[in-house]
SEMIGU-570189 format. One line per field, with one value per residue (C-alpha): residue in one letter; chain; x, y, z. Coordinates in nm, 2 decimals, decimal comma, m for minus. Layout:
residues N
residu <- a/... $
chaine <- A/... $
c1 <- X/... $
c2 <- Y/... $
c3 <- Z/... $
END
This chain:
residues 63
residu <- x/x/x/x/x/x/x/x/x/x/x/x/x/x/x/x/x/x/x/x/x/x/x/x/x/x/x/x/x/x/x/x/x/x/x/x/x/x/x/x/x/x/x/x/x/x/x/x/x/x/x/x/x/x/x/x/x/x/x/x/x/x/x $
chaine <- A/A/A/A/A/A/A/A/A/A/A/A/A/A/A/A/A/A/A/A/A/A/A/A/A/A/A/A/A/A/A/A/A/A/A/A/A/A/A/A/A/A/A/A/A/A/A/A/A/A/A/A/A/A/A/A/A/A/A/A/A/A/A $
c1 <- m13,59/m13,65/m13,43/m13,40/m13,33/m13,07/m13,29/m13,44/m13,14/m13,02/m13,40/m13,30/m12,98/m13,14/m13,40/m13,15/m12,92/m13,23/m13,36/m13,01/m13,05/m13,39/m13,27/m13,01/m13,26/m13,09/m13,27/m13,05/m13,03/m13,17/m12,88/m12,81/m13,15/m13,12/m12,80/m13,00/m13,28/m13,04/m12,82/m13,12/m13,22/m12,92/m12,77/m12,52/m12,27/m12,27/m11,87/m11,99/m12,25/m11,99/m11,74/m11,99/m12,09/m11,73/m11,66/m11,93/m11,91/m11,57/m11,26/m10,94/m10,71/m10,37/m10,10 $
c2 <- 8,01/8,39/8,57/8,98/9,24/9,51/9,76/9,61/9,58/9,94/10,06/9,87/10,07/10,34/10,29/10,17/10,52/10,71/10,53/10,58/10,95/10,98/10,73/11,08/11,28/11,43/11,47/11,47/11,76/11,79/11,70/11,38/11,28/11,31/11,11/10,84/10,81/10,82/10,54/10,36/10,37/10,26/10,61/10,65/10,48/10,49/10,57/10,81/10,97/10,93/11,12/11,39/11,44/11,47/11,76/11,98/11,90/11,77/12,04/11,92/12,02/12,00/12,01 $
c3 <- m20,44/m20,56/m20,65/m20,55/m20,82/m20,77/m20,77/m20,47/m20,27/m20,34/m20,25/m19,92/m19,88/m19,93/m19,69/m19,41/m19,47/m19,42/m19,09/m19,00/m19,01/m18,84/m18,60/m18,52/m18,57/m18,86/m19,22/m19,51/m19,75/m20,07/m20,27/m20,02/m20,08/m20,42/m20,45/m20,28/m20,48/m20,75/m20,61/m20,60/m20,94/m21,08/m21,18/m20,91/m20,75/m20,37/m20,39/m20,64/m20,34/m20,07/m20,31/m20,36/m19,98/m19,87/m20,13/m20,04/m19,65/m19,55/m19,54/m19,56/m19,28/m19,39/m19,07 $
END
């Protein structure tokens, strides 16, 4: 049996978030992208991405 690195399975994330998108036909900014390719090598965290998205997109609405 083989076995799959982690690299591999976050390159597969990666690739499903961005066929996702084109699937909306939406393309993700620069810094999303980035974050991707960074969560796919290891450097980030996708809570980390999600975190990062949600500051610089998401306003909070306080009632």
């Amino acid at each position: 049996m083989k076995t799959v690195s982690r690299h591999y399975i976050r390159s597969r994330k990666a690739a499903g978030v961005l066929a996702s998108l084109r699937v909306e036909d939406l393309t993700p900014s620069t810094e999303v992208a980035e974050g991707l390719s960074a969560v796919e090598n290891g450097r980030m965290t996708t809570a980390d991405l999600m975190k990062q998205v949600r500051l610089k997109y998401v306003t909070l609405r306080r009632v």
